[in-house]
Each structure stands twice: as C-alpha cells, then as structure tokens.
C-alpha positions in Angstrom: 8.0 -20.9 -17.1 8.4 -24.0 -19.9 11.1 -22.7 -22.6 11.7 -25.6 -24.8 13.9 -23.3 -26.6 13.6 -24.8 -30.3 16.3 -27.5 -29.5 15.7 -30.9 -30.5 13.8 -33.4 -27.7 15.9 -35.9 -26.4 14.2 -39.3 -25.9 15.0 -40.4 -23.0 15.2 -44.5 -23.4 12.8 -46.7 -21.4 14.6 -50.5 -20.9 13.0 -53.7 -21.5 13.9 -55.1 -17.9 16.4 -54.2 -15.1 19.3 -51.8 -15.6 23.0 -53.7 -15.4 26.5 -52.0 -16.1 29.7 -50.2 -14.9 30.3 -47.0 -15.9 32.8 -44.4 -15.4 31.9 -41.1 -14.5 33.7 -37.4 -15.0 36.0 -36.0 -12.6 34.5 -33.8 -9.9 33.7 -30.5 -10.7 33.7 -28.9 -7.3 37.7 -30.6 -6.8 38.5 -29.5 -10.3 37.4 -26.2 -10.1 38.8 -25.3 -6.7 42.3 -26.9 -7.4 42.3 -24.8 -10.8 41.9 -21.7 -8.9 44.8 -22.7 -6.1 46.9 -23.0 -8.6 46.3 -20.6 -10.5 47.0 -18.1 -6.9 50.3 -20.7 -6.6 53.9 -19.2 -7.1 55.3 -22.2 -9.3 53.9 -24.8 -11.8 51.0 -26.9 -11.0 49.5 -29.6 -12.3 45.9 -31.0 -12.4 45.2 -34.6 -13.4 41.6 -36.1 -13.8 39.9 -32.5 -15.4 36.5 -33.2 -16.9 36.0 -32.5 -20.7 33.0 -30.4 -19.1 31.9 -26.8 -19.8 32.0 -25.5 -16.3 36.0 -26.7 -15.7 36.1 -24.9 -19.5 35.3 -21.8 -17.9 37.6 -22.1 -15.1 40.3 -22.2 -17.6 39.0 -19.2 -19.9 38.8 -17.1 -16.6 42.3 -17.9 -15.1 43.5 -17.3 -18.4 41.6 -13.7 -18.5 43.4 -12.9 -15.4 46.7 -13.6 -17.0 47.7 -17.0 -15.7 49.2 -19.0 -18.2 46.8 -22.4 -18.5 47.5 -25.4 -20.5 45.1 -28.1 -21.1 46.3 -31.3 -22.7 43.1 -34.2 -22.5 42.3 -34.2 -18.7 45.6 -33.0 -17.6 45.6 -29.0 -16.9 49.2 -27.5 -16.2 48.9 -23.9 -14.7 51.4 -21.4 -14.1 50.6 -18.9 -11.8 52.4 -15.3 -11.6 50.7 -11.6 -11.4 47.1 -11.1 -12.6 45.6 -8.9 -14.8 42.3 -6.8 -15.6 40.4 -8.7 -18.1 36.9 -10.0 -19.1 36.1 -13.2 -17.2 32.8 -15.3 -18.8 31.4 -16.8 -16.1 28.6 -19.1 -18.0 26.0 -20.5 -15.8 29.1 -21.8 -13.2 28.6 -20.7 -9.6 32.1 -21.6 -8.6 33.3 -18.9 -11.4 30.9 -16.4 -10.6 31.3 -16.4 -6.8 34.9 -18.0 -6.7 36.8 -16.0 -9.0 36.1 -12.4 -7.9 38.1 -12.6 -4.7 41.2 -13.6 -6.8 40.6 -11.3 -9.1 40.7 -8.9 -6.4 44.8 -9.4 -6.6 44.7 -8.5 -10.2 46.2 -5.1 -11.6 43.4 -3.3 -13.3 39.7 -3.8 -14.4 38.1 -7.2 -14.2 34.3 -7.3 -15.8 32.6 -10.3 -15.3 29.0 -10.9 -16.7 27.6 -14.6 -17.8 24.4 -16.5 -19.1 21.7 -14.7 -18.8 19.8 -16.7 -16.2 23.3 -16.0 -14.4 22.5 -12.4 -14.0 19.5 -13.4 -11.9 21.3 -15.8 -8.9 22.8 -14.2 -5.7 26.3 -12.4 -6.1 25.4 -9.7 -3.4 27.2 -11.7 -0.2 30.2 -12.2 -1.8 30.5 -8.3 -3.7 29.7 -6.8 -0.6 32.3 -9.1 1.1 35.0 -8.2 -1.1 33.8 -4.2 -0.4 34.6 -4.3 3.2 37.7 -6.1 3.0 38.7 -3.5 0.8 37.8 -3.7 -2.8 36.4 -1.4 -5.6 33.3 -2.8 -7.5 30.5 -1.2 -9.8 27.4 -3.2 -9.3 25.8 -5.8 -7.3 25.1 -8.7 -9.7 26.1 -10.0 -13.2 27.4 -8.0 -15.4 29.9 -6.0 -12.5 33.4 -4.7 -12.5 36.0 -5.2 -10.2 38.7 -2.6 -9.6 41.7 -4.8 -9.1 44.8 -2.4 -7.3 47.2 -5.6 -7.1 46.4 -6.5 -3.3 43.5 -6.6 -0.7 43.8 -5.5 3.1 41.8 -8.9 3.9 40.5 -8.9 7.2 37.6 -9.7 9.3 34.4 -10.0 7.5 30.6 -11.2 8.3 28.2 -12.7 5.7 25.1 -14.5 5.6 25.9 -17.5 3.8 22.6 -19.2 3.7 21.9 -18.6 0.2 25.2 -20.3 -1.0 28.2 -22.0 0.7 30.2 -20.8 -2.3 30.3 -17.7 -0.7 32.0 -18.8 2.3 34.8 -20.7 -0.3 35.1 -18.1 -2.2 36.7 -15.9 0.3 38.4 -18.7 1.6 40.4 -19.6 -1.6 42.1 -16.6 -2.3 42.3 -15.3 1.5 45.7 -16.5 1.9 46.7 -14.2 -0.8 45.0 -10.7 1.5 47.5 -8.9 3.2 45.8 -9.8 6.5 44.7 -13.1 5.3 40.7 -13.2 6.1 38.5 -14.5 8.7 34.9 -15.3 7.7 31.7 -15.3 10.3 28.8 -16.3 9.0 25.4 -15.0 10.9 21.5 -16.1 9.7 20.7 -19.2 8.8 22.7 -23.0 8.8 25.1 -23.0 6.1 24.1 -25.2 3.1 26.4 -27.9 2.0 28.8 -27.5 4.8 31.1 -30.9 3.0 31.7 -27.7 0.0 33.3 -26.0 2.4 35.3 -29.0 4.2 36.4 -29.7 1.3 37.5 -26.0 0.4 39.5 -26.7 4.1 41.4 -29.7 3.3 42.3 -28.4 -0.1 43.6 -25.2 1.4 45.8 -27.5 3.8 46.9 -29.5 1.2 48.2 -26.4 -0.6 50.0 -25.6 2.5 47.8 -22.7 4.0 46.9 -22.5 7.5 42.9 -22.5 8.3 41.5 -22.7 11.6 37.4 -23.7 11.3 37.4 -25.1 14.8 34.6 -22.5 16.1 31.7 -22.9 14.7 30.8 -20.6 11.7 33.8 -18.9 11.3 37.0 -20.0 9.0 40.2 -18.3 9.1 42.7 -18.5 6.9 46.3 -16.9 7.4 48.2 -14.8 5.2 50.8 -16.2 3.5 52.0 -18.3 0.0 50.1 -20.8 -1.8 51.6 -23.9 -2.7 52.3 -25.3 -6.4 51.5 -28.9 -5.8 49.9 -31.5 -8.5 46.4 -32.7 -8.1 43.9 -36.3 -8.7 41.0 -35.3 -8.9 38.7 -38.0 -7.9 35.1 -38.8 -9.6 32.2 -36.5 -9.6 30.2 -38.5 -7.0 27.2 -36.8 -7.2 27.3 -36.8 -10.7 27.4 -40.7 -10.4 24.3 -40.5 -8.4 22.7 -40.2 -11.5 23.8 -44.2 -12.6 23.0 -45.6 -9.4 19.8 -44.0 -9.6 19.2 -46.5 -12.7 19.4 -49.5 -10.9 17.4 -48.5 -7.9 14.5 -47.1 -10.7 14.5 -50.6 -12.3 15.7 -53.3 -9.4 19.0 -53.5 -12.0 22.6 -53.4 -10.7 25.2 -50.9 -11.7 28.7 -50.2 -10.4 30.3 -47.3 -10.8 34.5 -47.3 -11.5 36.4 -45.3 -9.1 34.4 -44.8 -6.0 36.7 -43.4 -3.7 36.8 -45.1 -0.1 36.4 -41.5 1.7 35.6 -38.3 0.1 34.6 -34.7 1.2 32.6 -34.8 -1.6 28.8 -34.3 -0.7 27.4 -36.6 -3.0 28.2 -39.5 -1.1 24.8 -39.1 0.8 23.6 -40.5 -2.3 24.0 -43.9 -0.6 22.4 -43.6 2.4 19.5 -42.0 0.4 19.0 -45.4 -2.1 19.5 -47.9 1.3 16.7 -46.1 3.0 14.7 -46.6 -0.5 15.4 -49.9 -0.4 18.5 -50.4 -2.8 21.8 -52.6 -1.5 24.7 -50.8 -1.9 28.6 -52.8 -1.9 31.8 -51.6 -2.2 33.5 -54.3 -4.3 37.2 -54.3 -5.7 36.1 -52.4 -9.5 33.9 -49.8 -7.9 30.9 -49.0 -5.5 27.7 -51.1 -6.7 23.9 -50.4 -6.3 21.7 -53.1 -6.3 17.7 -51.9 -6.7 14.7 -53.9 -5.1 11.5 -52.6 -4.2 11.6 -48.6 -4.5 10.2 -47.0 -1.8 9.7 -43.5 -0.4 11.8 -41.6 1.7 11.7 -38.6 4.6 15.1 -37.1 3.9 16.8 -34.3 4.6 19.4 -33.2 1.9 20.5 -29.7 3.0 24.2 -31.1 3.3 23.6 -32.3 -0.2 21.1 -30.5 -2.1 22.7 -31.4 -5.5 21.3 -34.5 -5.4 17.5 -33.2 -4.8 17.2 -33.4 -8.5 17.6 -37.1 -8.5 16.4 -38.3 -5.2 12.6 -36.1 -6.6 13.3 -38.6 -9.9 13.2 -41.7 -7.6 10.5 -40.6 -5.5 8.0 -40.3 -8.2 8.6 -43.6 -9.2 8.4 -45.1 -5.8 5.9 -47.1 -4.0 4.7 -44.4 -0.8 5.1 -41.0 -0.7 8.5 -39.0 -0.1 9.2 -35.9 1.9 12.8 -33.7 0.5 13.8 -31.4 3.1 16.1 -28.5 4.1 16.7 -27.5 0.8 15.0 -24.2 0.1 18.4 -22.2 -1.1 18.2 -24.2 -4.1 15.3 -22.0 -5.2 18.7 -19.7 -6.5 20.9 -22.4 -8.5 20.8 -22.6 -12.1 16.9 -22.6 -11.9 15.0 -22.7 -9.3 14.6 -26.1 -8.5 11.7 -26.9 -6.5 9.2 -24.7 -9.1 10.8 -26.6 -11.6 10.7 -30.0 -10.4 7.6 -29.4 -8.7 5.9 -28.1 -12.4 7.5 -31.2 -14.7 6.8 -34.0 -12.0 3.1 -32.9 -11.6 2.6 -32.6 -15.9 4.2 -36.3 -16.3 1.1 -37.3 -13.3 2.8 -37.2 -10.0 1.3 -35.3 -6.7 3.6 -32.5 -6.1 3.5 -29.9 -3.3 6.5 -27.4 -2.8 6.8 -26.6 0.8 9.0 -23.9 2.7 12.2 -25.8 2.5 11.8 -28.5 0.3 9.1 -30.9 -1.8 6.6 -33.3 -0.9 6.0 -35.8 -3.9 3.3 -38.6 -4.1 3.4 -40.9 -7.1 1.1 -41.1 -9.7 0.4 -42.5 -12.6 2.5 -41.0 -14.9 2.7 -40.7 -18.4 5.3 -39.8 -21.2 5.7 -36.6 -22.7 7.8 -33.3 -22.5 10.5 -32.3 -20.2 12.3 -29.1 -19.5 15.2 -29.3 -18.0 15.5 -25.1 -18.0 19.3 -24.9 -19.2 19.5 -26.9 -16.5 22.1 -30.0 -16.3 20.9 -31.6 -13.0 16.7 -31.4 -14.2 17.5 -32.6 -17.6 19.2 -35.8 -15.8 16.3 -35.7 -13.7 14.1 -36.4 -16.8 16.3 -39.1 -17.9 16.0 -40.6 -14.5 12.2 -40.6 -14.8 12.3 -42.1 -18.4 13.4 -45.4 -17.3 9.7 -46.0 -16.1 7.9 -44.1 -18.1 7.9 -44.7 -21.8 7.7 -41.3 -24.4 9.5 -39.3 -21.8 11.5 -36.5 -23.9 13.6 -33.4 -22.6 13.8 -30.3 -24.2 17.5 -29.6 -23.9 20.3 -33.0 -23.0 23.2 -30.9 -24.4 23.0 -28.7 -21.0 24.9 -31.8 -19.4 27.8 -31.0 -20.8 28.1 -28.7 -17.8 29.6 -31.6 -16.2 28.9 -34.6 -17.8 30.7 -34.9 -21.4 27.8 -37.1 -23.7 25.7 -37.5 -20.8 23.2 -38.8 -23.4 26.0 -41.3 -24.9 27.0 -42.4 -21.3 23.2 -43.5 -20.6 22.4 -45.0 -23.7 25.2 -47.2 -23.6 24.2 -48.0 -19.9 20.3 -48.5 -19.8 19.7 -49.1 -23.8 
C-alpha cells in the first residue's frame, strides 16, 4: 500500500555530470548496538566510541536505561555502567536489534518488562525468539509487539532449537545475553539457511572480545558458556552498508567517490557491496584516505545477496538504471523487515517505468524508461535511500518521507546533497 503520510516530498537531486567526492559515513549500527547491549550485561564501566547520532542506537540507549543500567551519552562516545536490571517499559521503535536483542537480557531483570514499538513493528516476527526465551525458562504474555516479560532475576539457559530463517537476529539475540543464563545457552537452528550468517560472526567475535567462550564450530549450532561479561571499551567502525549508498552514486553516474574510513577487514556484511558494483562494471581501490568506487558502464547483475540482504535496496536502485537486466536472489526473509521489501521495491520501481517481477526469493528487474515522480519509501530508511539512488538518473524523482533515514544515517539528505549536488 502507498502512504505518503502528509510529510513533505523530498527532491531527490539529479547532477549535471558524474558524481565525485569523499564522504564519511555513520558508525555501524549492527557494532553499536550489540557493543551497547554487552556492556550494558558487563560488571564494570564500559565505554563506546564511534556511536551514531541515529535513532535506532537512540533506542538502544532508552532501553538499557529502562532496564536500569546507567547510560551516558556525550557526542558519539556512550559510557555504560552495568549492574542489576529492572522491570520497565522498553520502546523498541522500528529497531530489530531492540525488539529481538533486548528481550533475552531483559530476561535477567527483576520484575516486569513491557515492550511494544512502531506500529508497523507489531507486524514483523518476534515468535522464534519469545518462544526461545519460554523454553529456556522464561515467563511472557504474548507472542508479538506489545508483550510482557516476567523477569525473576536469572534464566536456567540451556539447550534450545529455533528456526532462524526468518531473521539471524534471533540467533544473536540469545547469543548476547547467554553468557549471563545459569547454564549459559546452546542454539540449533533447524529449517531453512540462516540469513546473514556475517550478523552472527560478528555477534561471535564480539562475544570473544568481551571475554566469553563460544563454540560455532558445528554447523548451525552456537554455544556460549556461562560465565561474566567483560567491561571493555569499544571503536566502532563505519556503517559499511550504509556507505553502500555513496558508492552507489558513482557507479549510477560513471563518477568517483571515496568513502573515509573503510576498514581493511570487517565482519560487517556490507562489504559484499563491492563485489556487487565490480561485477556491474565499477572499479573499486583501496587507496590511503578510504575505499574508492570508480563507475563505467552500468551493467546488470545475477547476484545472490542472502548473506547481505541489506543491500537489496540499493543493488534494485542500480539495476533499474543499468544497461541488461538483473536477477536479486536468496533474499525472500526480507519480505519481514521494516517493510516488506520486495512488494515495495517491486511496486515503486515498476511506477517510475522499470519491468519488475518479484519471484520466490528475490526480484527480477529489467530497465525501462523511467520517469520522475513519487516515492515511498514506507517508513522505511533503506527504500527511501533507494529513491535517492534512483534520482541521480532520473530527474523529478521525489520521496515521500527522507527523515526516516535518521534511523541510521543523521541528515541523510544533507550528506547527499553536499555529495551529488
């Protein structure tokens, strides 16, 4: 369904020739959000360097702080200090790693914890991870936003099968506070692959880092002992798939843009990104002030991003505006993020001309000849950068609703004006 929701339309701006720049990018939500949550299960003072100005690390904060952990923020330095939790209220927004990575701490907590959320929040998947928590031991009234958790101070922990096809946040969820069970916790997953395995590598190396013991050798199963979490001080490192989103504007329009801060290895998914705009016919070179994308002739691509679906979004943006037809695979879980993201690409790519068919697992997109006019984005932070993506080629392009970037991009529409105006 199209909600333009009364908000002002953002024009997304159309450059006179090839896009060239540097730009800096936020911190990484994923890494900011996980090492807010570590510490915030730490015995000691932690501190968090590199936070993002963004809504979703906001509403980290406001939940830790619901749970009773003290949490100060001072610019994109976060000092937590963890100690016994608390029943509260926890707003979880439209943040997945709130709503699926919180209850399992909150768990610990002594006494009632509601959580409840934006409204489209109410309609993704919370079932794995409640019903998780419910047979390692825990109390909980409903099955989806709005729910209450019956904290009793502790969990039995334990063994525990899921599905975790819909979401690998489930599988990180119980991961991150599992040291904290009295058993610890060992997670199987059974059904389908895993999405975004690199969310939960990284979950693994974070753990480590915090000095917890996890064992993922065997396939689909993680355990994690039982024992302390480290107070430790954290970088967190760009948000690389939020990046995407500037190299995307030099592969659109043959331009060049670097982007500050590309770390030389990351668990961070979006680093597919790369391989995705060689194979469409971009040049991409780590220098010595960043990671730089060079665009030629854009091209389509048969790509399978079910490691990375984050970057679907983006990749769908490019393929409209290539020269052949492109194929997106592997990615039919991310019918449950903030929107469902094939209808909704599939529905504002084929009203601005392209050939659009959603299949099974993924898209297949044909360009067109497109033309300007409305975008939604649905509350949505990765479609509305989608639309801006789009906008570089097609003149009169406007979305419905920029400010949901702020999710994880502070002035999103700042950032790319200064960039491709």
């Amino acid at each position: 369904m199209r909600n333009h929701g009364g908000v002002q339309p953002w024009s997304a701006p159309t450059p006179d020739g090839p896009v060239r720049g540097t730009v800096s990018v936020p911190g990484s939500k994923s890494v900011t959000n996980r090492a807010l949550l570590l510490s915030g299960l730490a015995h000691g003072t932690s501190t968090v360097h590199g936070v993002p100005a963004t809504r979703d690390s906001a509403l980290m904060c406001g939940a830790l702080r619901s749970l009773g952990v003290d949490v100060r923020v001072d610019g994109e330095t976060v000092t937590v200090t963890g100690g016994p939790l608390r029943g509260g209220t926890v707003d979880c927004g439209l943040a997945g790693t709130v709503m699926r990575f919180v209850p399992p701490a909150a768990a610990l907590a002594h006494g009632d914890v509601t959580f409840d959320g934006d409204p489209h929040a109410r309609e993704r998947p919370m079932g794995t991870v409640l019903d998780a928590l419910r047979a390692l031991g825990a109390a909980i009234d409903g099955d989806r936003l709005p729910f209450t958790l019956h904290g009793t101070g502790g969990l039995p922990g334990g063994d525990v099968t899921i599905d975790a096809s819909a979401s690998s946040q489930f599988v990180s969820g119980l991961l991150l506070s599992g040291a904290r069970f009295d058993k610890g916790v060992t997670v199987h997953h059974d059904g389908k692959p895993v999405p975004s395995l690199p969310h939960i590598d990284m979950t693994v190396a974070m753990l480590r880092e915090a000095g917890v013991a996890v064992d993922d050798t065997e396939p689909n199963t993680w355990r994690v002992e039982p024992g302390p979490v480290a107070a430790r001080t954290w970088a967190v490192e760009p948000d690389l798939s939020n990046a995407s989103v500037f190299l995307a504007a030099a592969a659109a329009t043959g331009g060049e843009v670097t982007v500050a801060g590309w770390p030389a290895e990351s668990t961070q998914p979006g680093t597919e990104i790369l391989e995705v705009l060689r194979r469409m016919g971009a040049t991409v070179t780590p220098t010595d002030r960043g990671l730089r994308v060079a665009g030629g002739a854009l091209h389509g691509v048969d790509v399978d991003l079910h490691e990375a679906s984050e970057l679907t979004p983006t990749v769908a943006a490019l393929a409209a505006l290539a020269d052949s037809p492109s194929v997106i695979r592997g990615v039919a879980h991310i019918r449950g993020h903030e929107t469902d993201r094939l209808a909704a690409l599939r529905t504002e790519l084929a009203a601005r001309g392209s050939r659009v068919e959603e299949t099974e697992d993924g898209l297949r997109i044909s360009p067109g000849e497109l033309t300007g006019g409305p975008w939604c984005a649905y509350a949505d932070h990765r479609m509305a950068t989608a639309g801006a993506i789009v906008g570089l080629r097609v003149p009169g392009v406007t979305v419905d609703d920029i400010a949901c970037t702020a999710k994880t991009i502070p002035d999103f529409a700042g950032r790319w004006a200064a960039l491709v105006s």
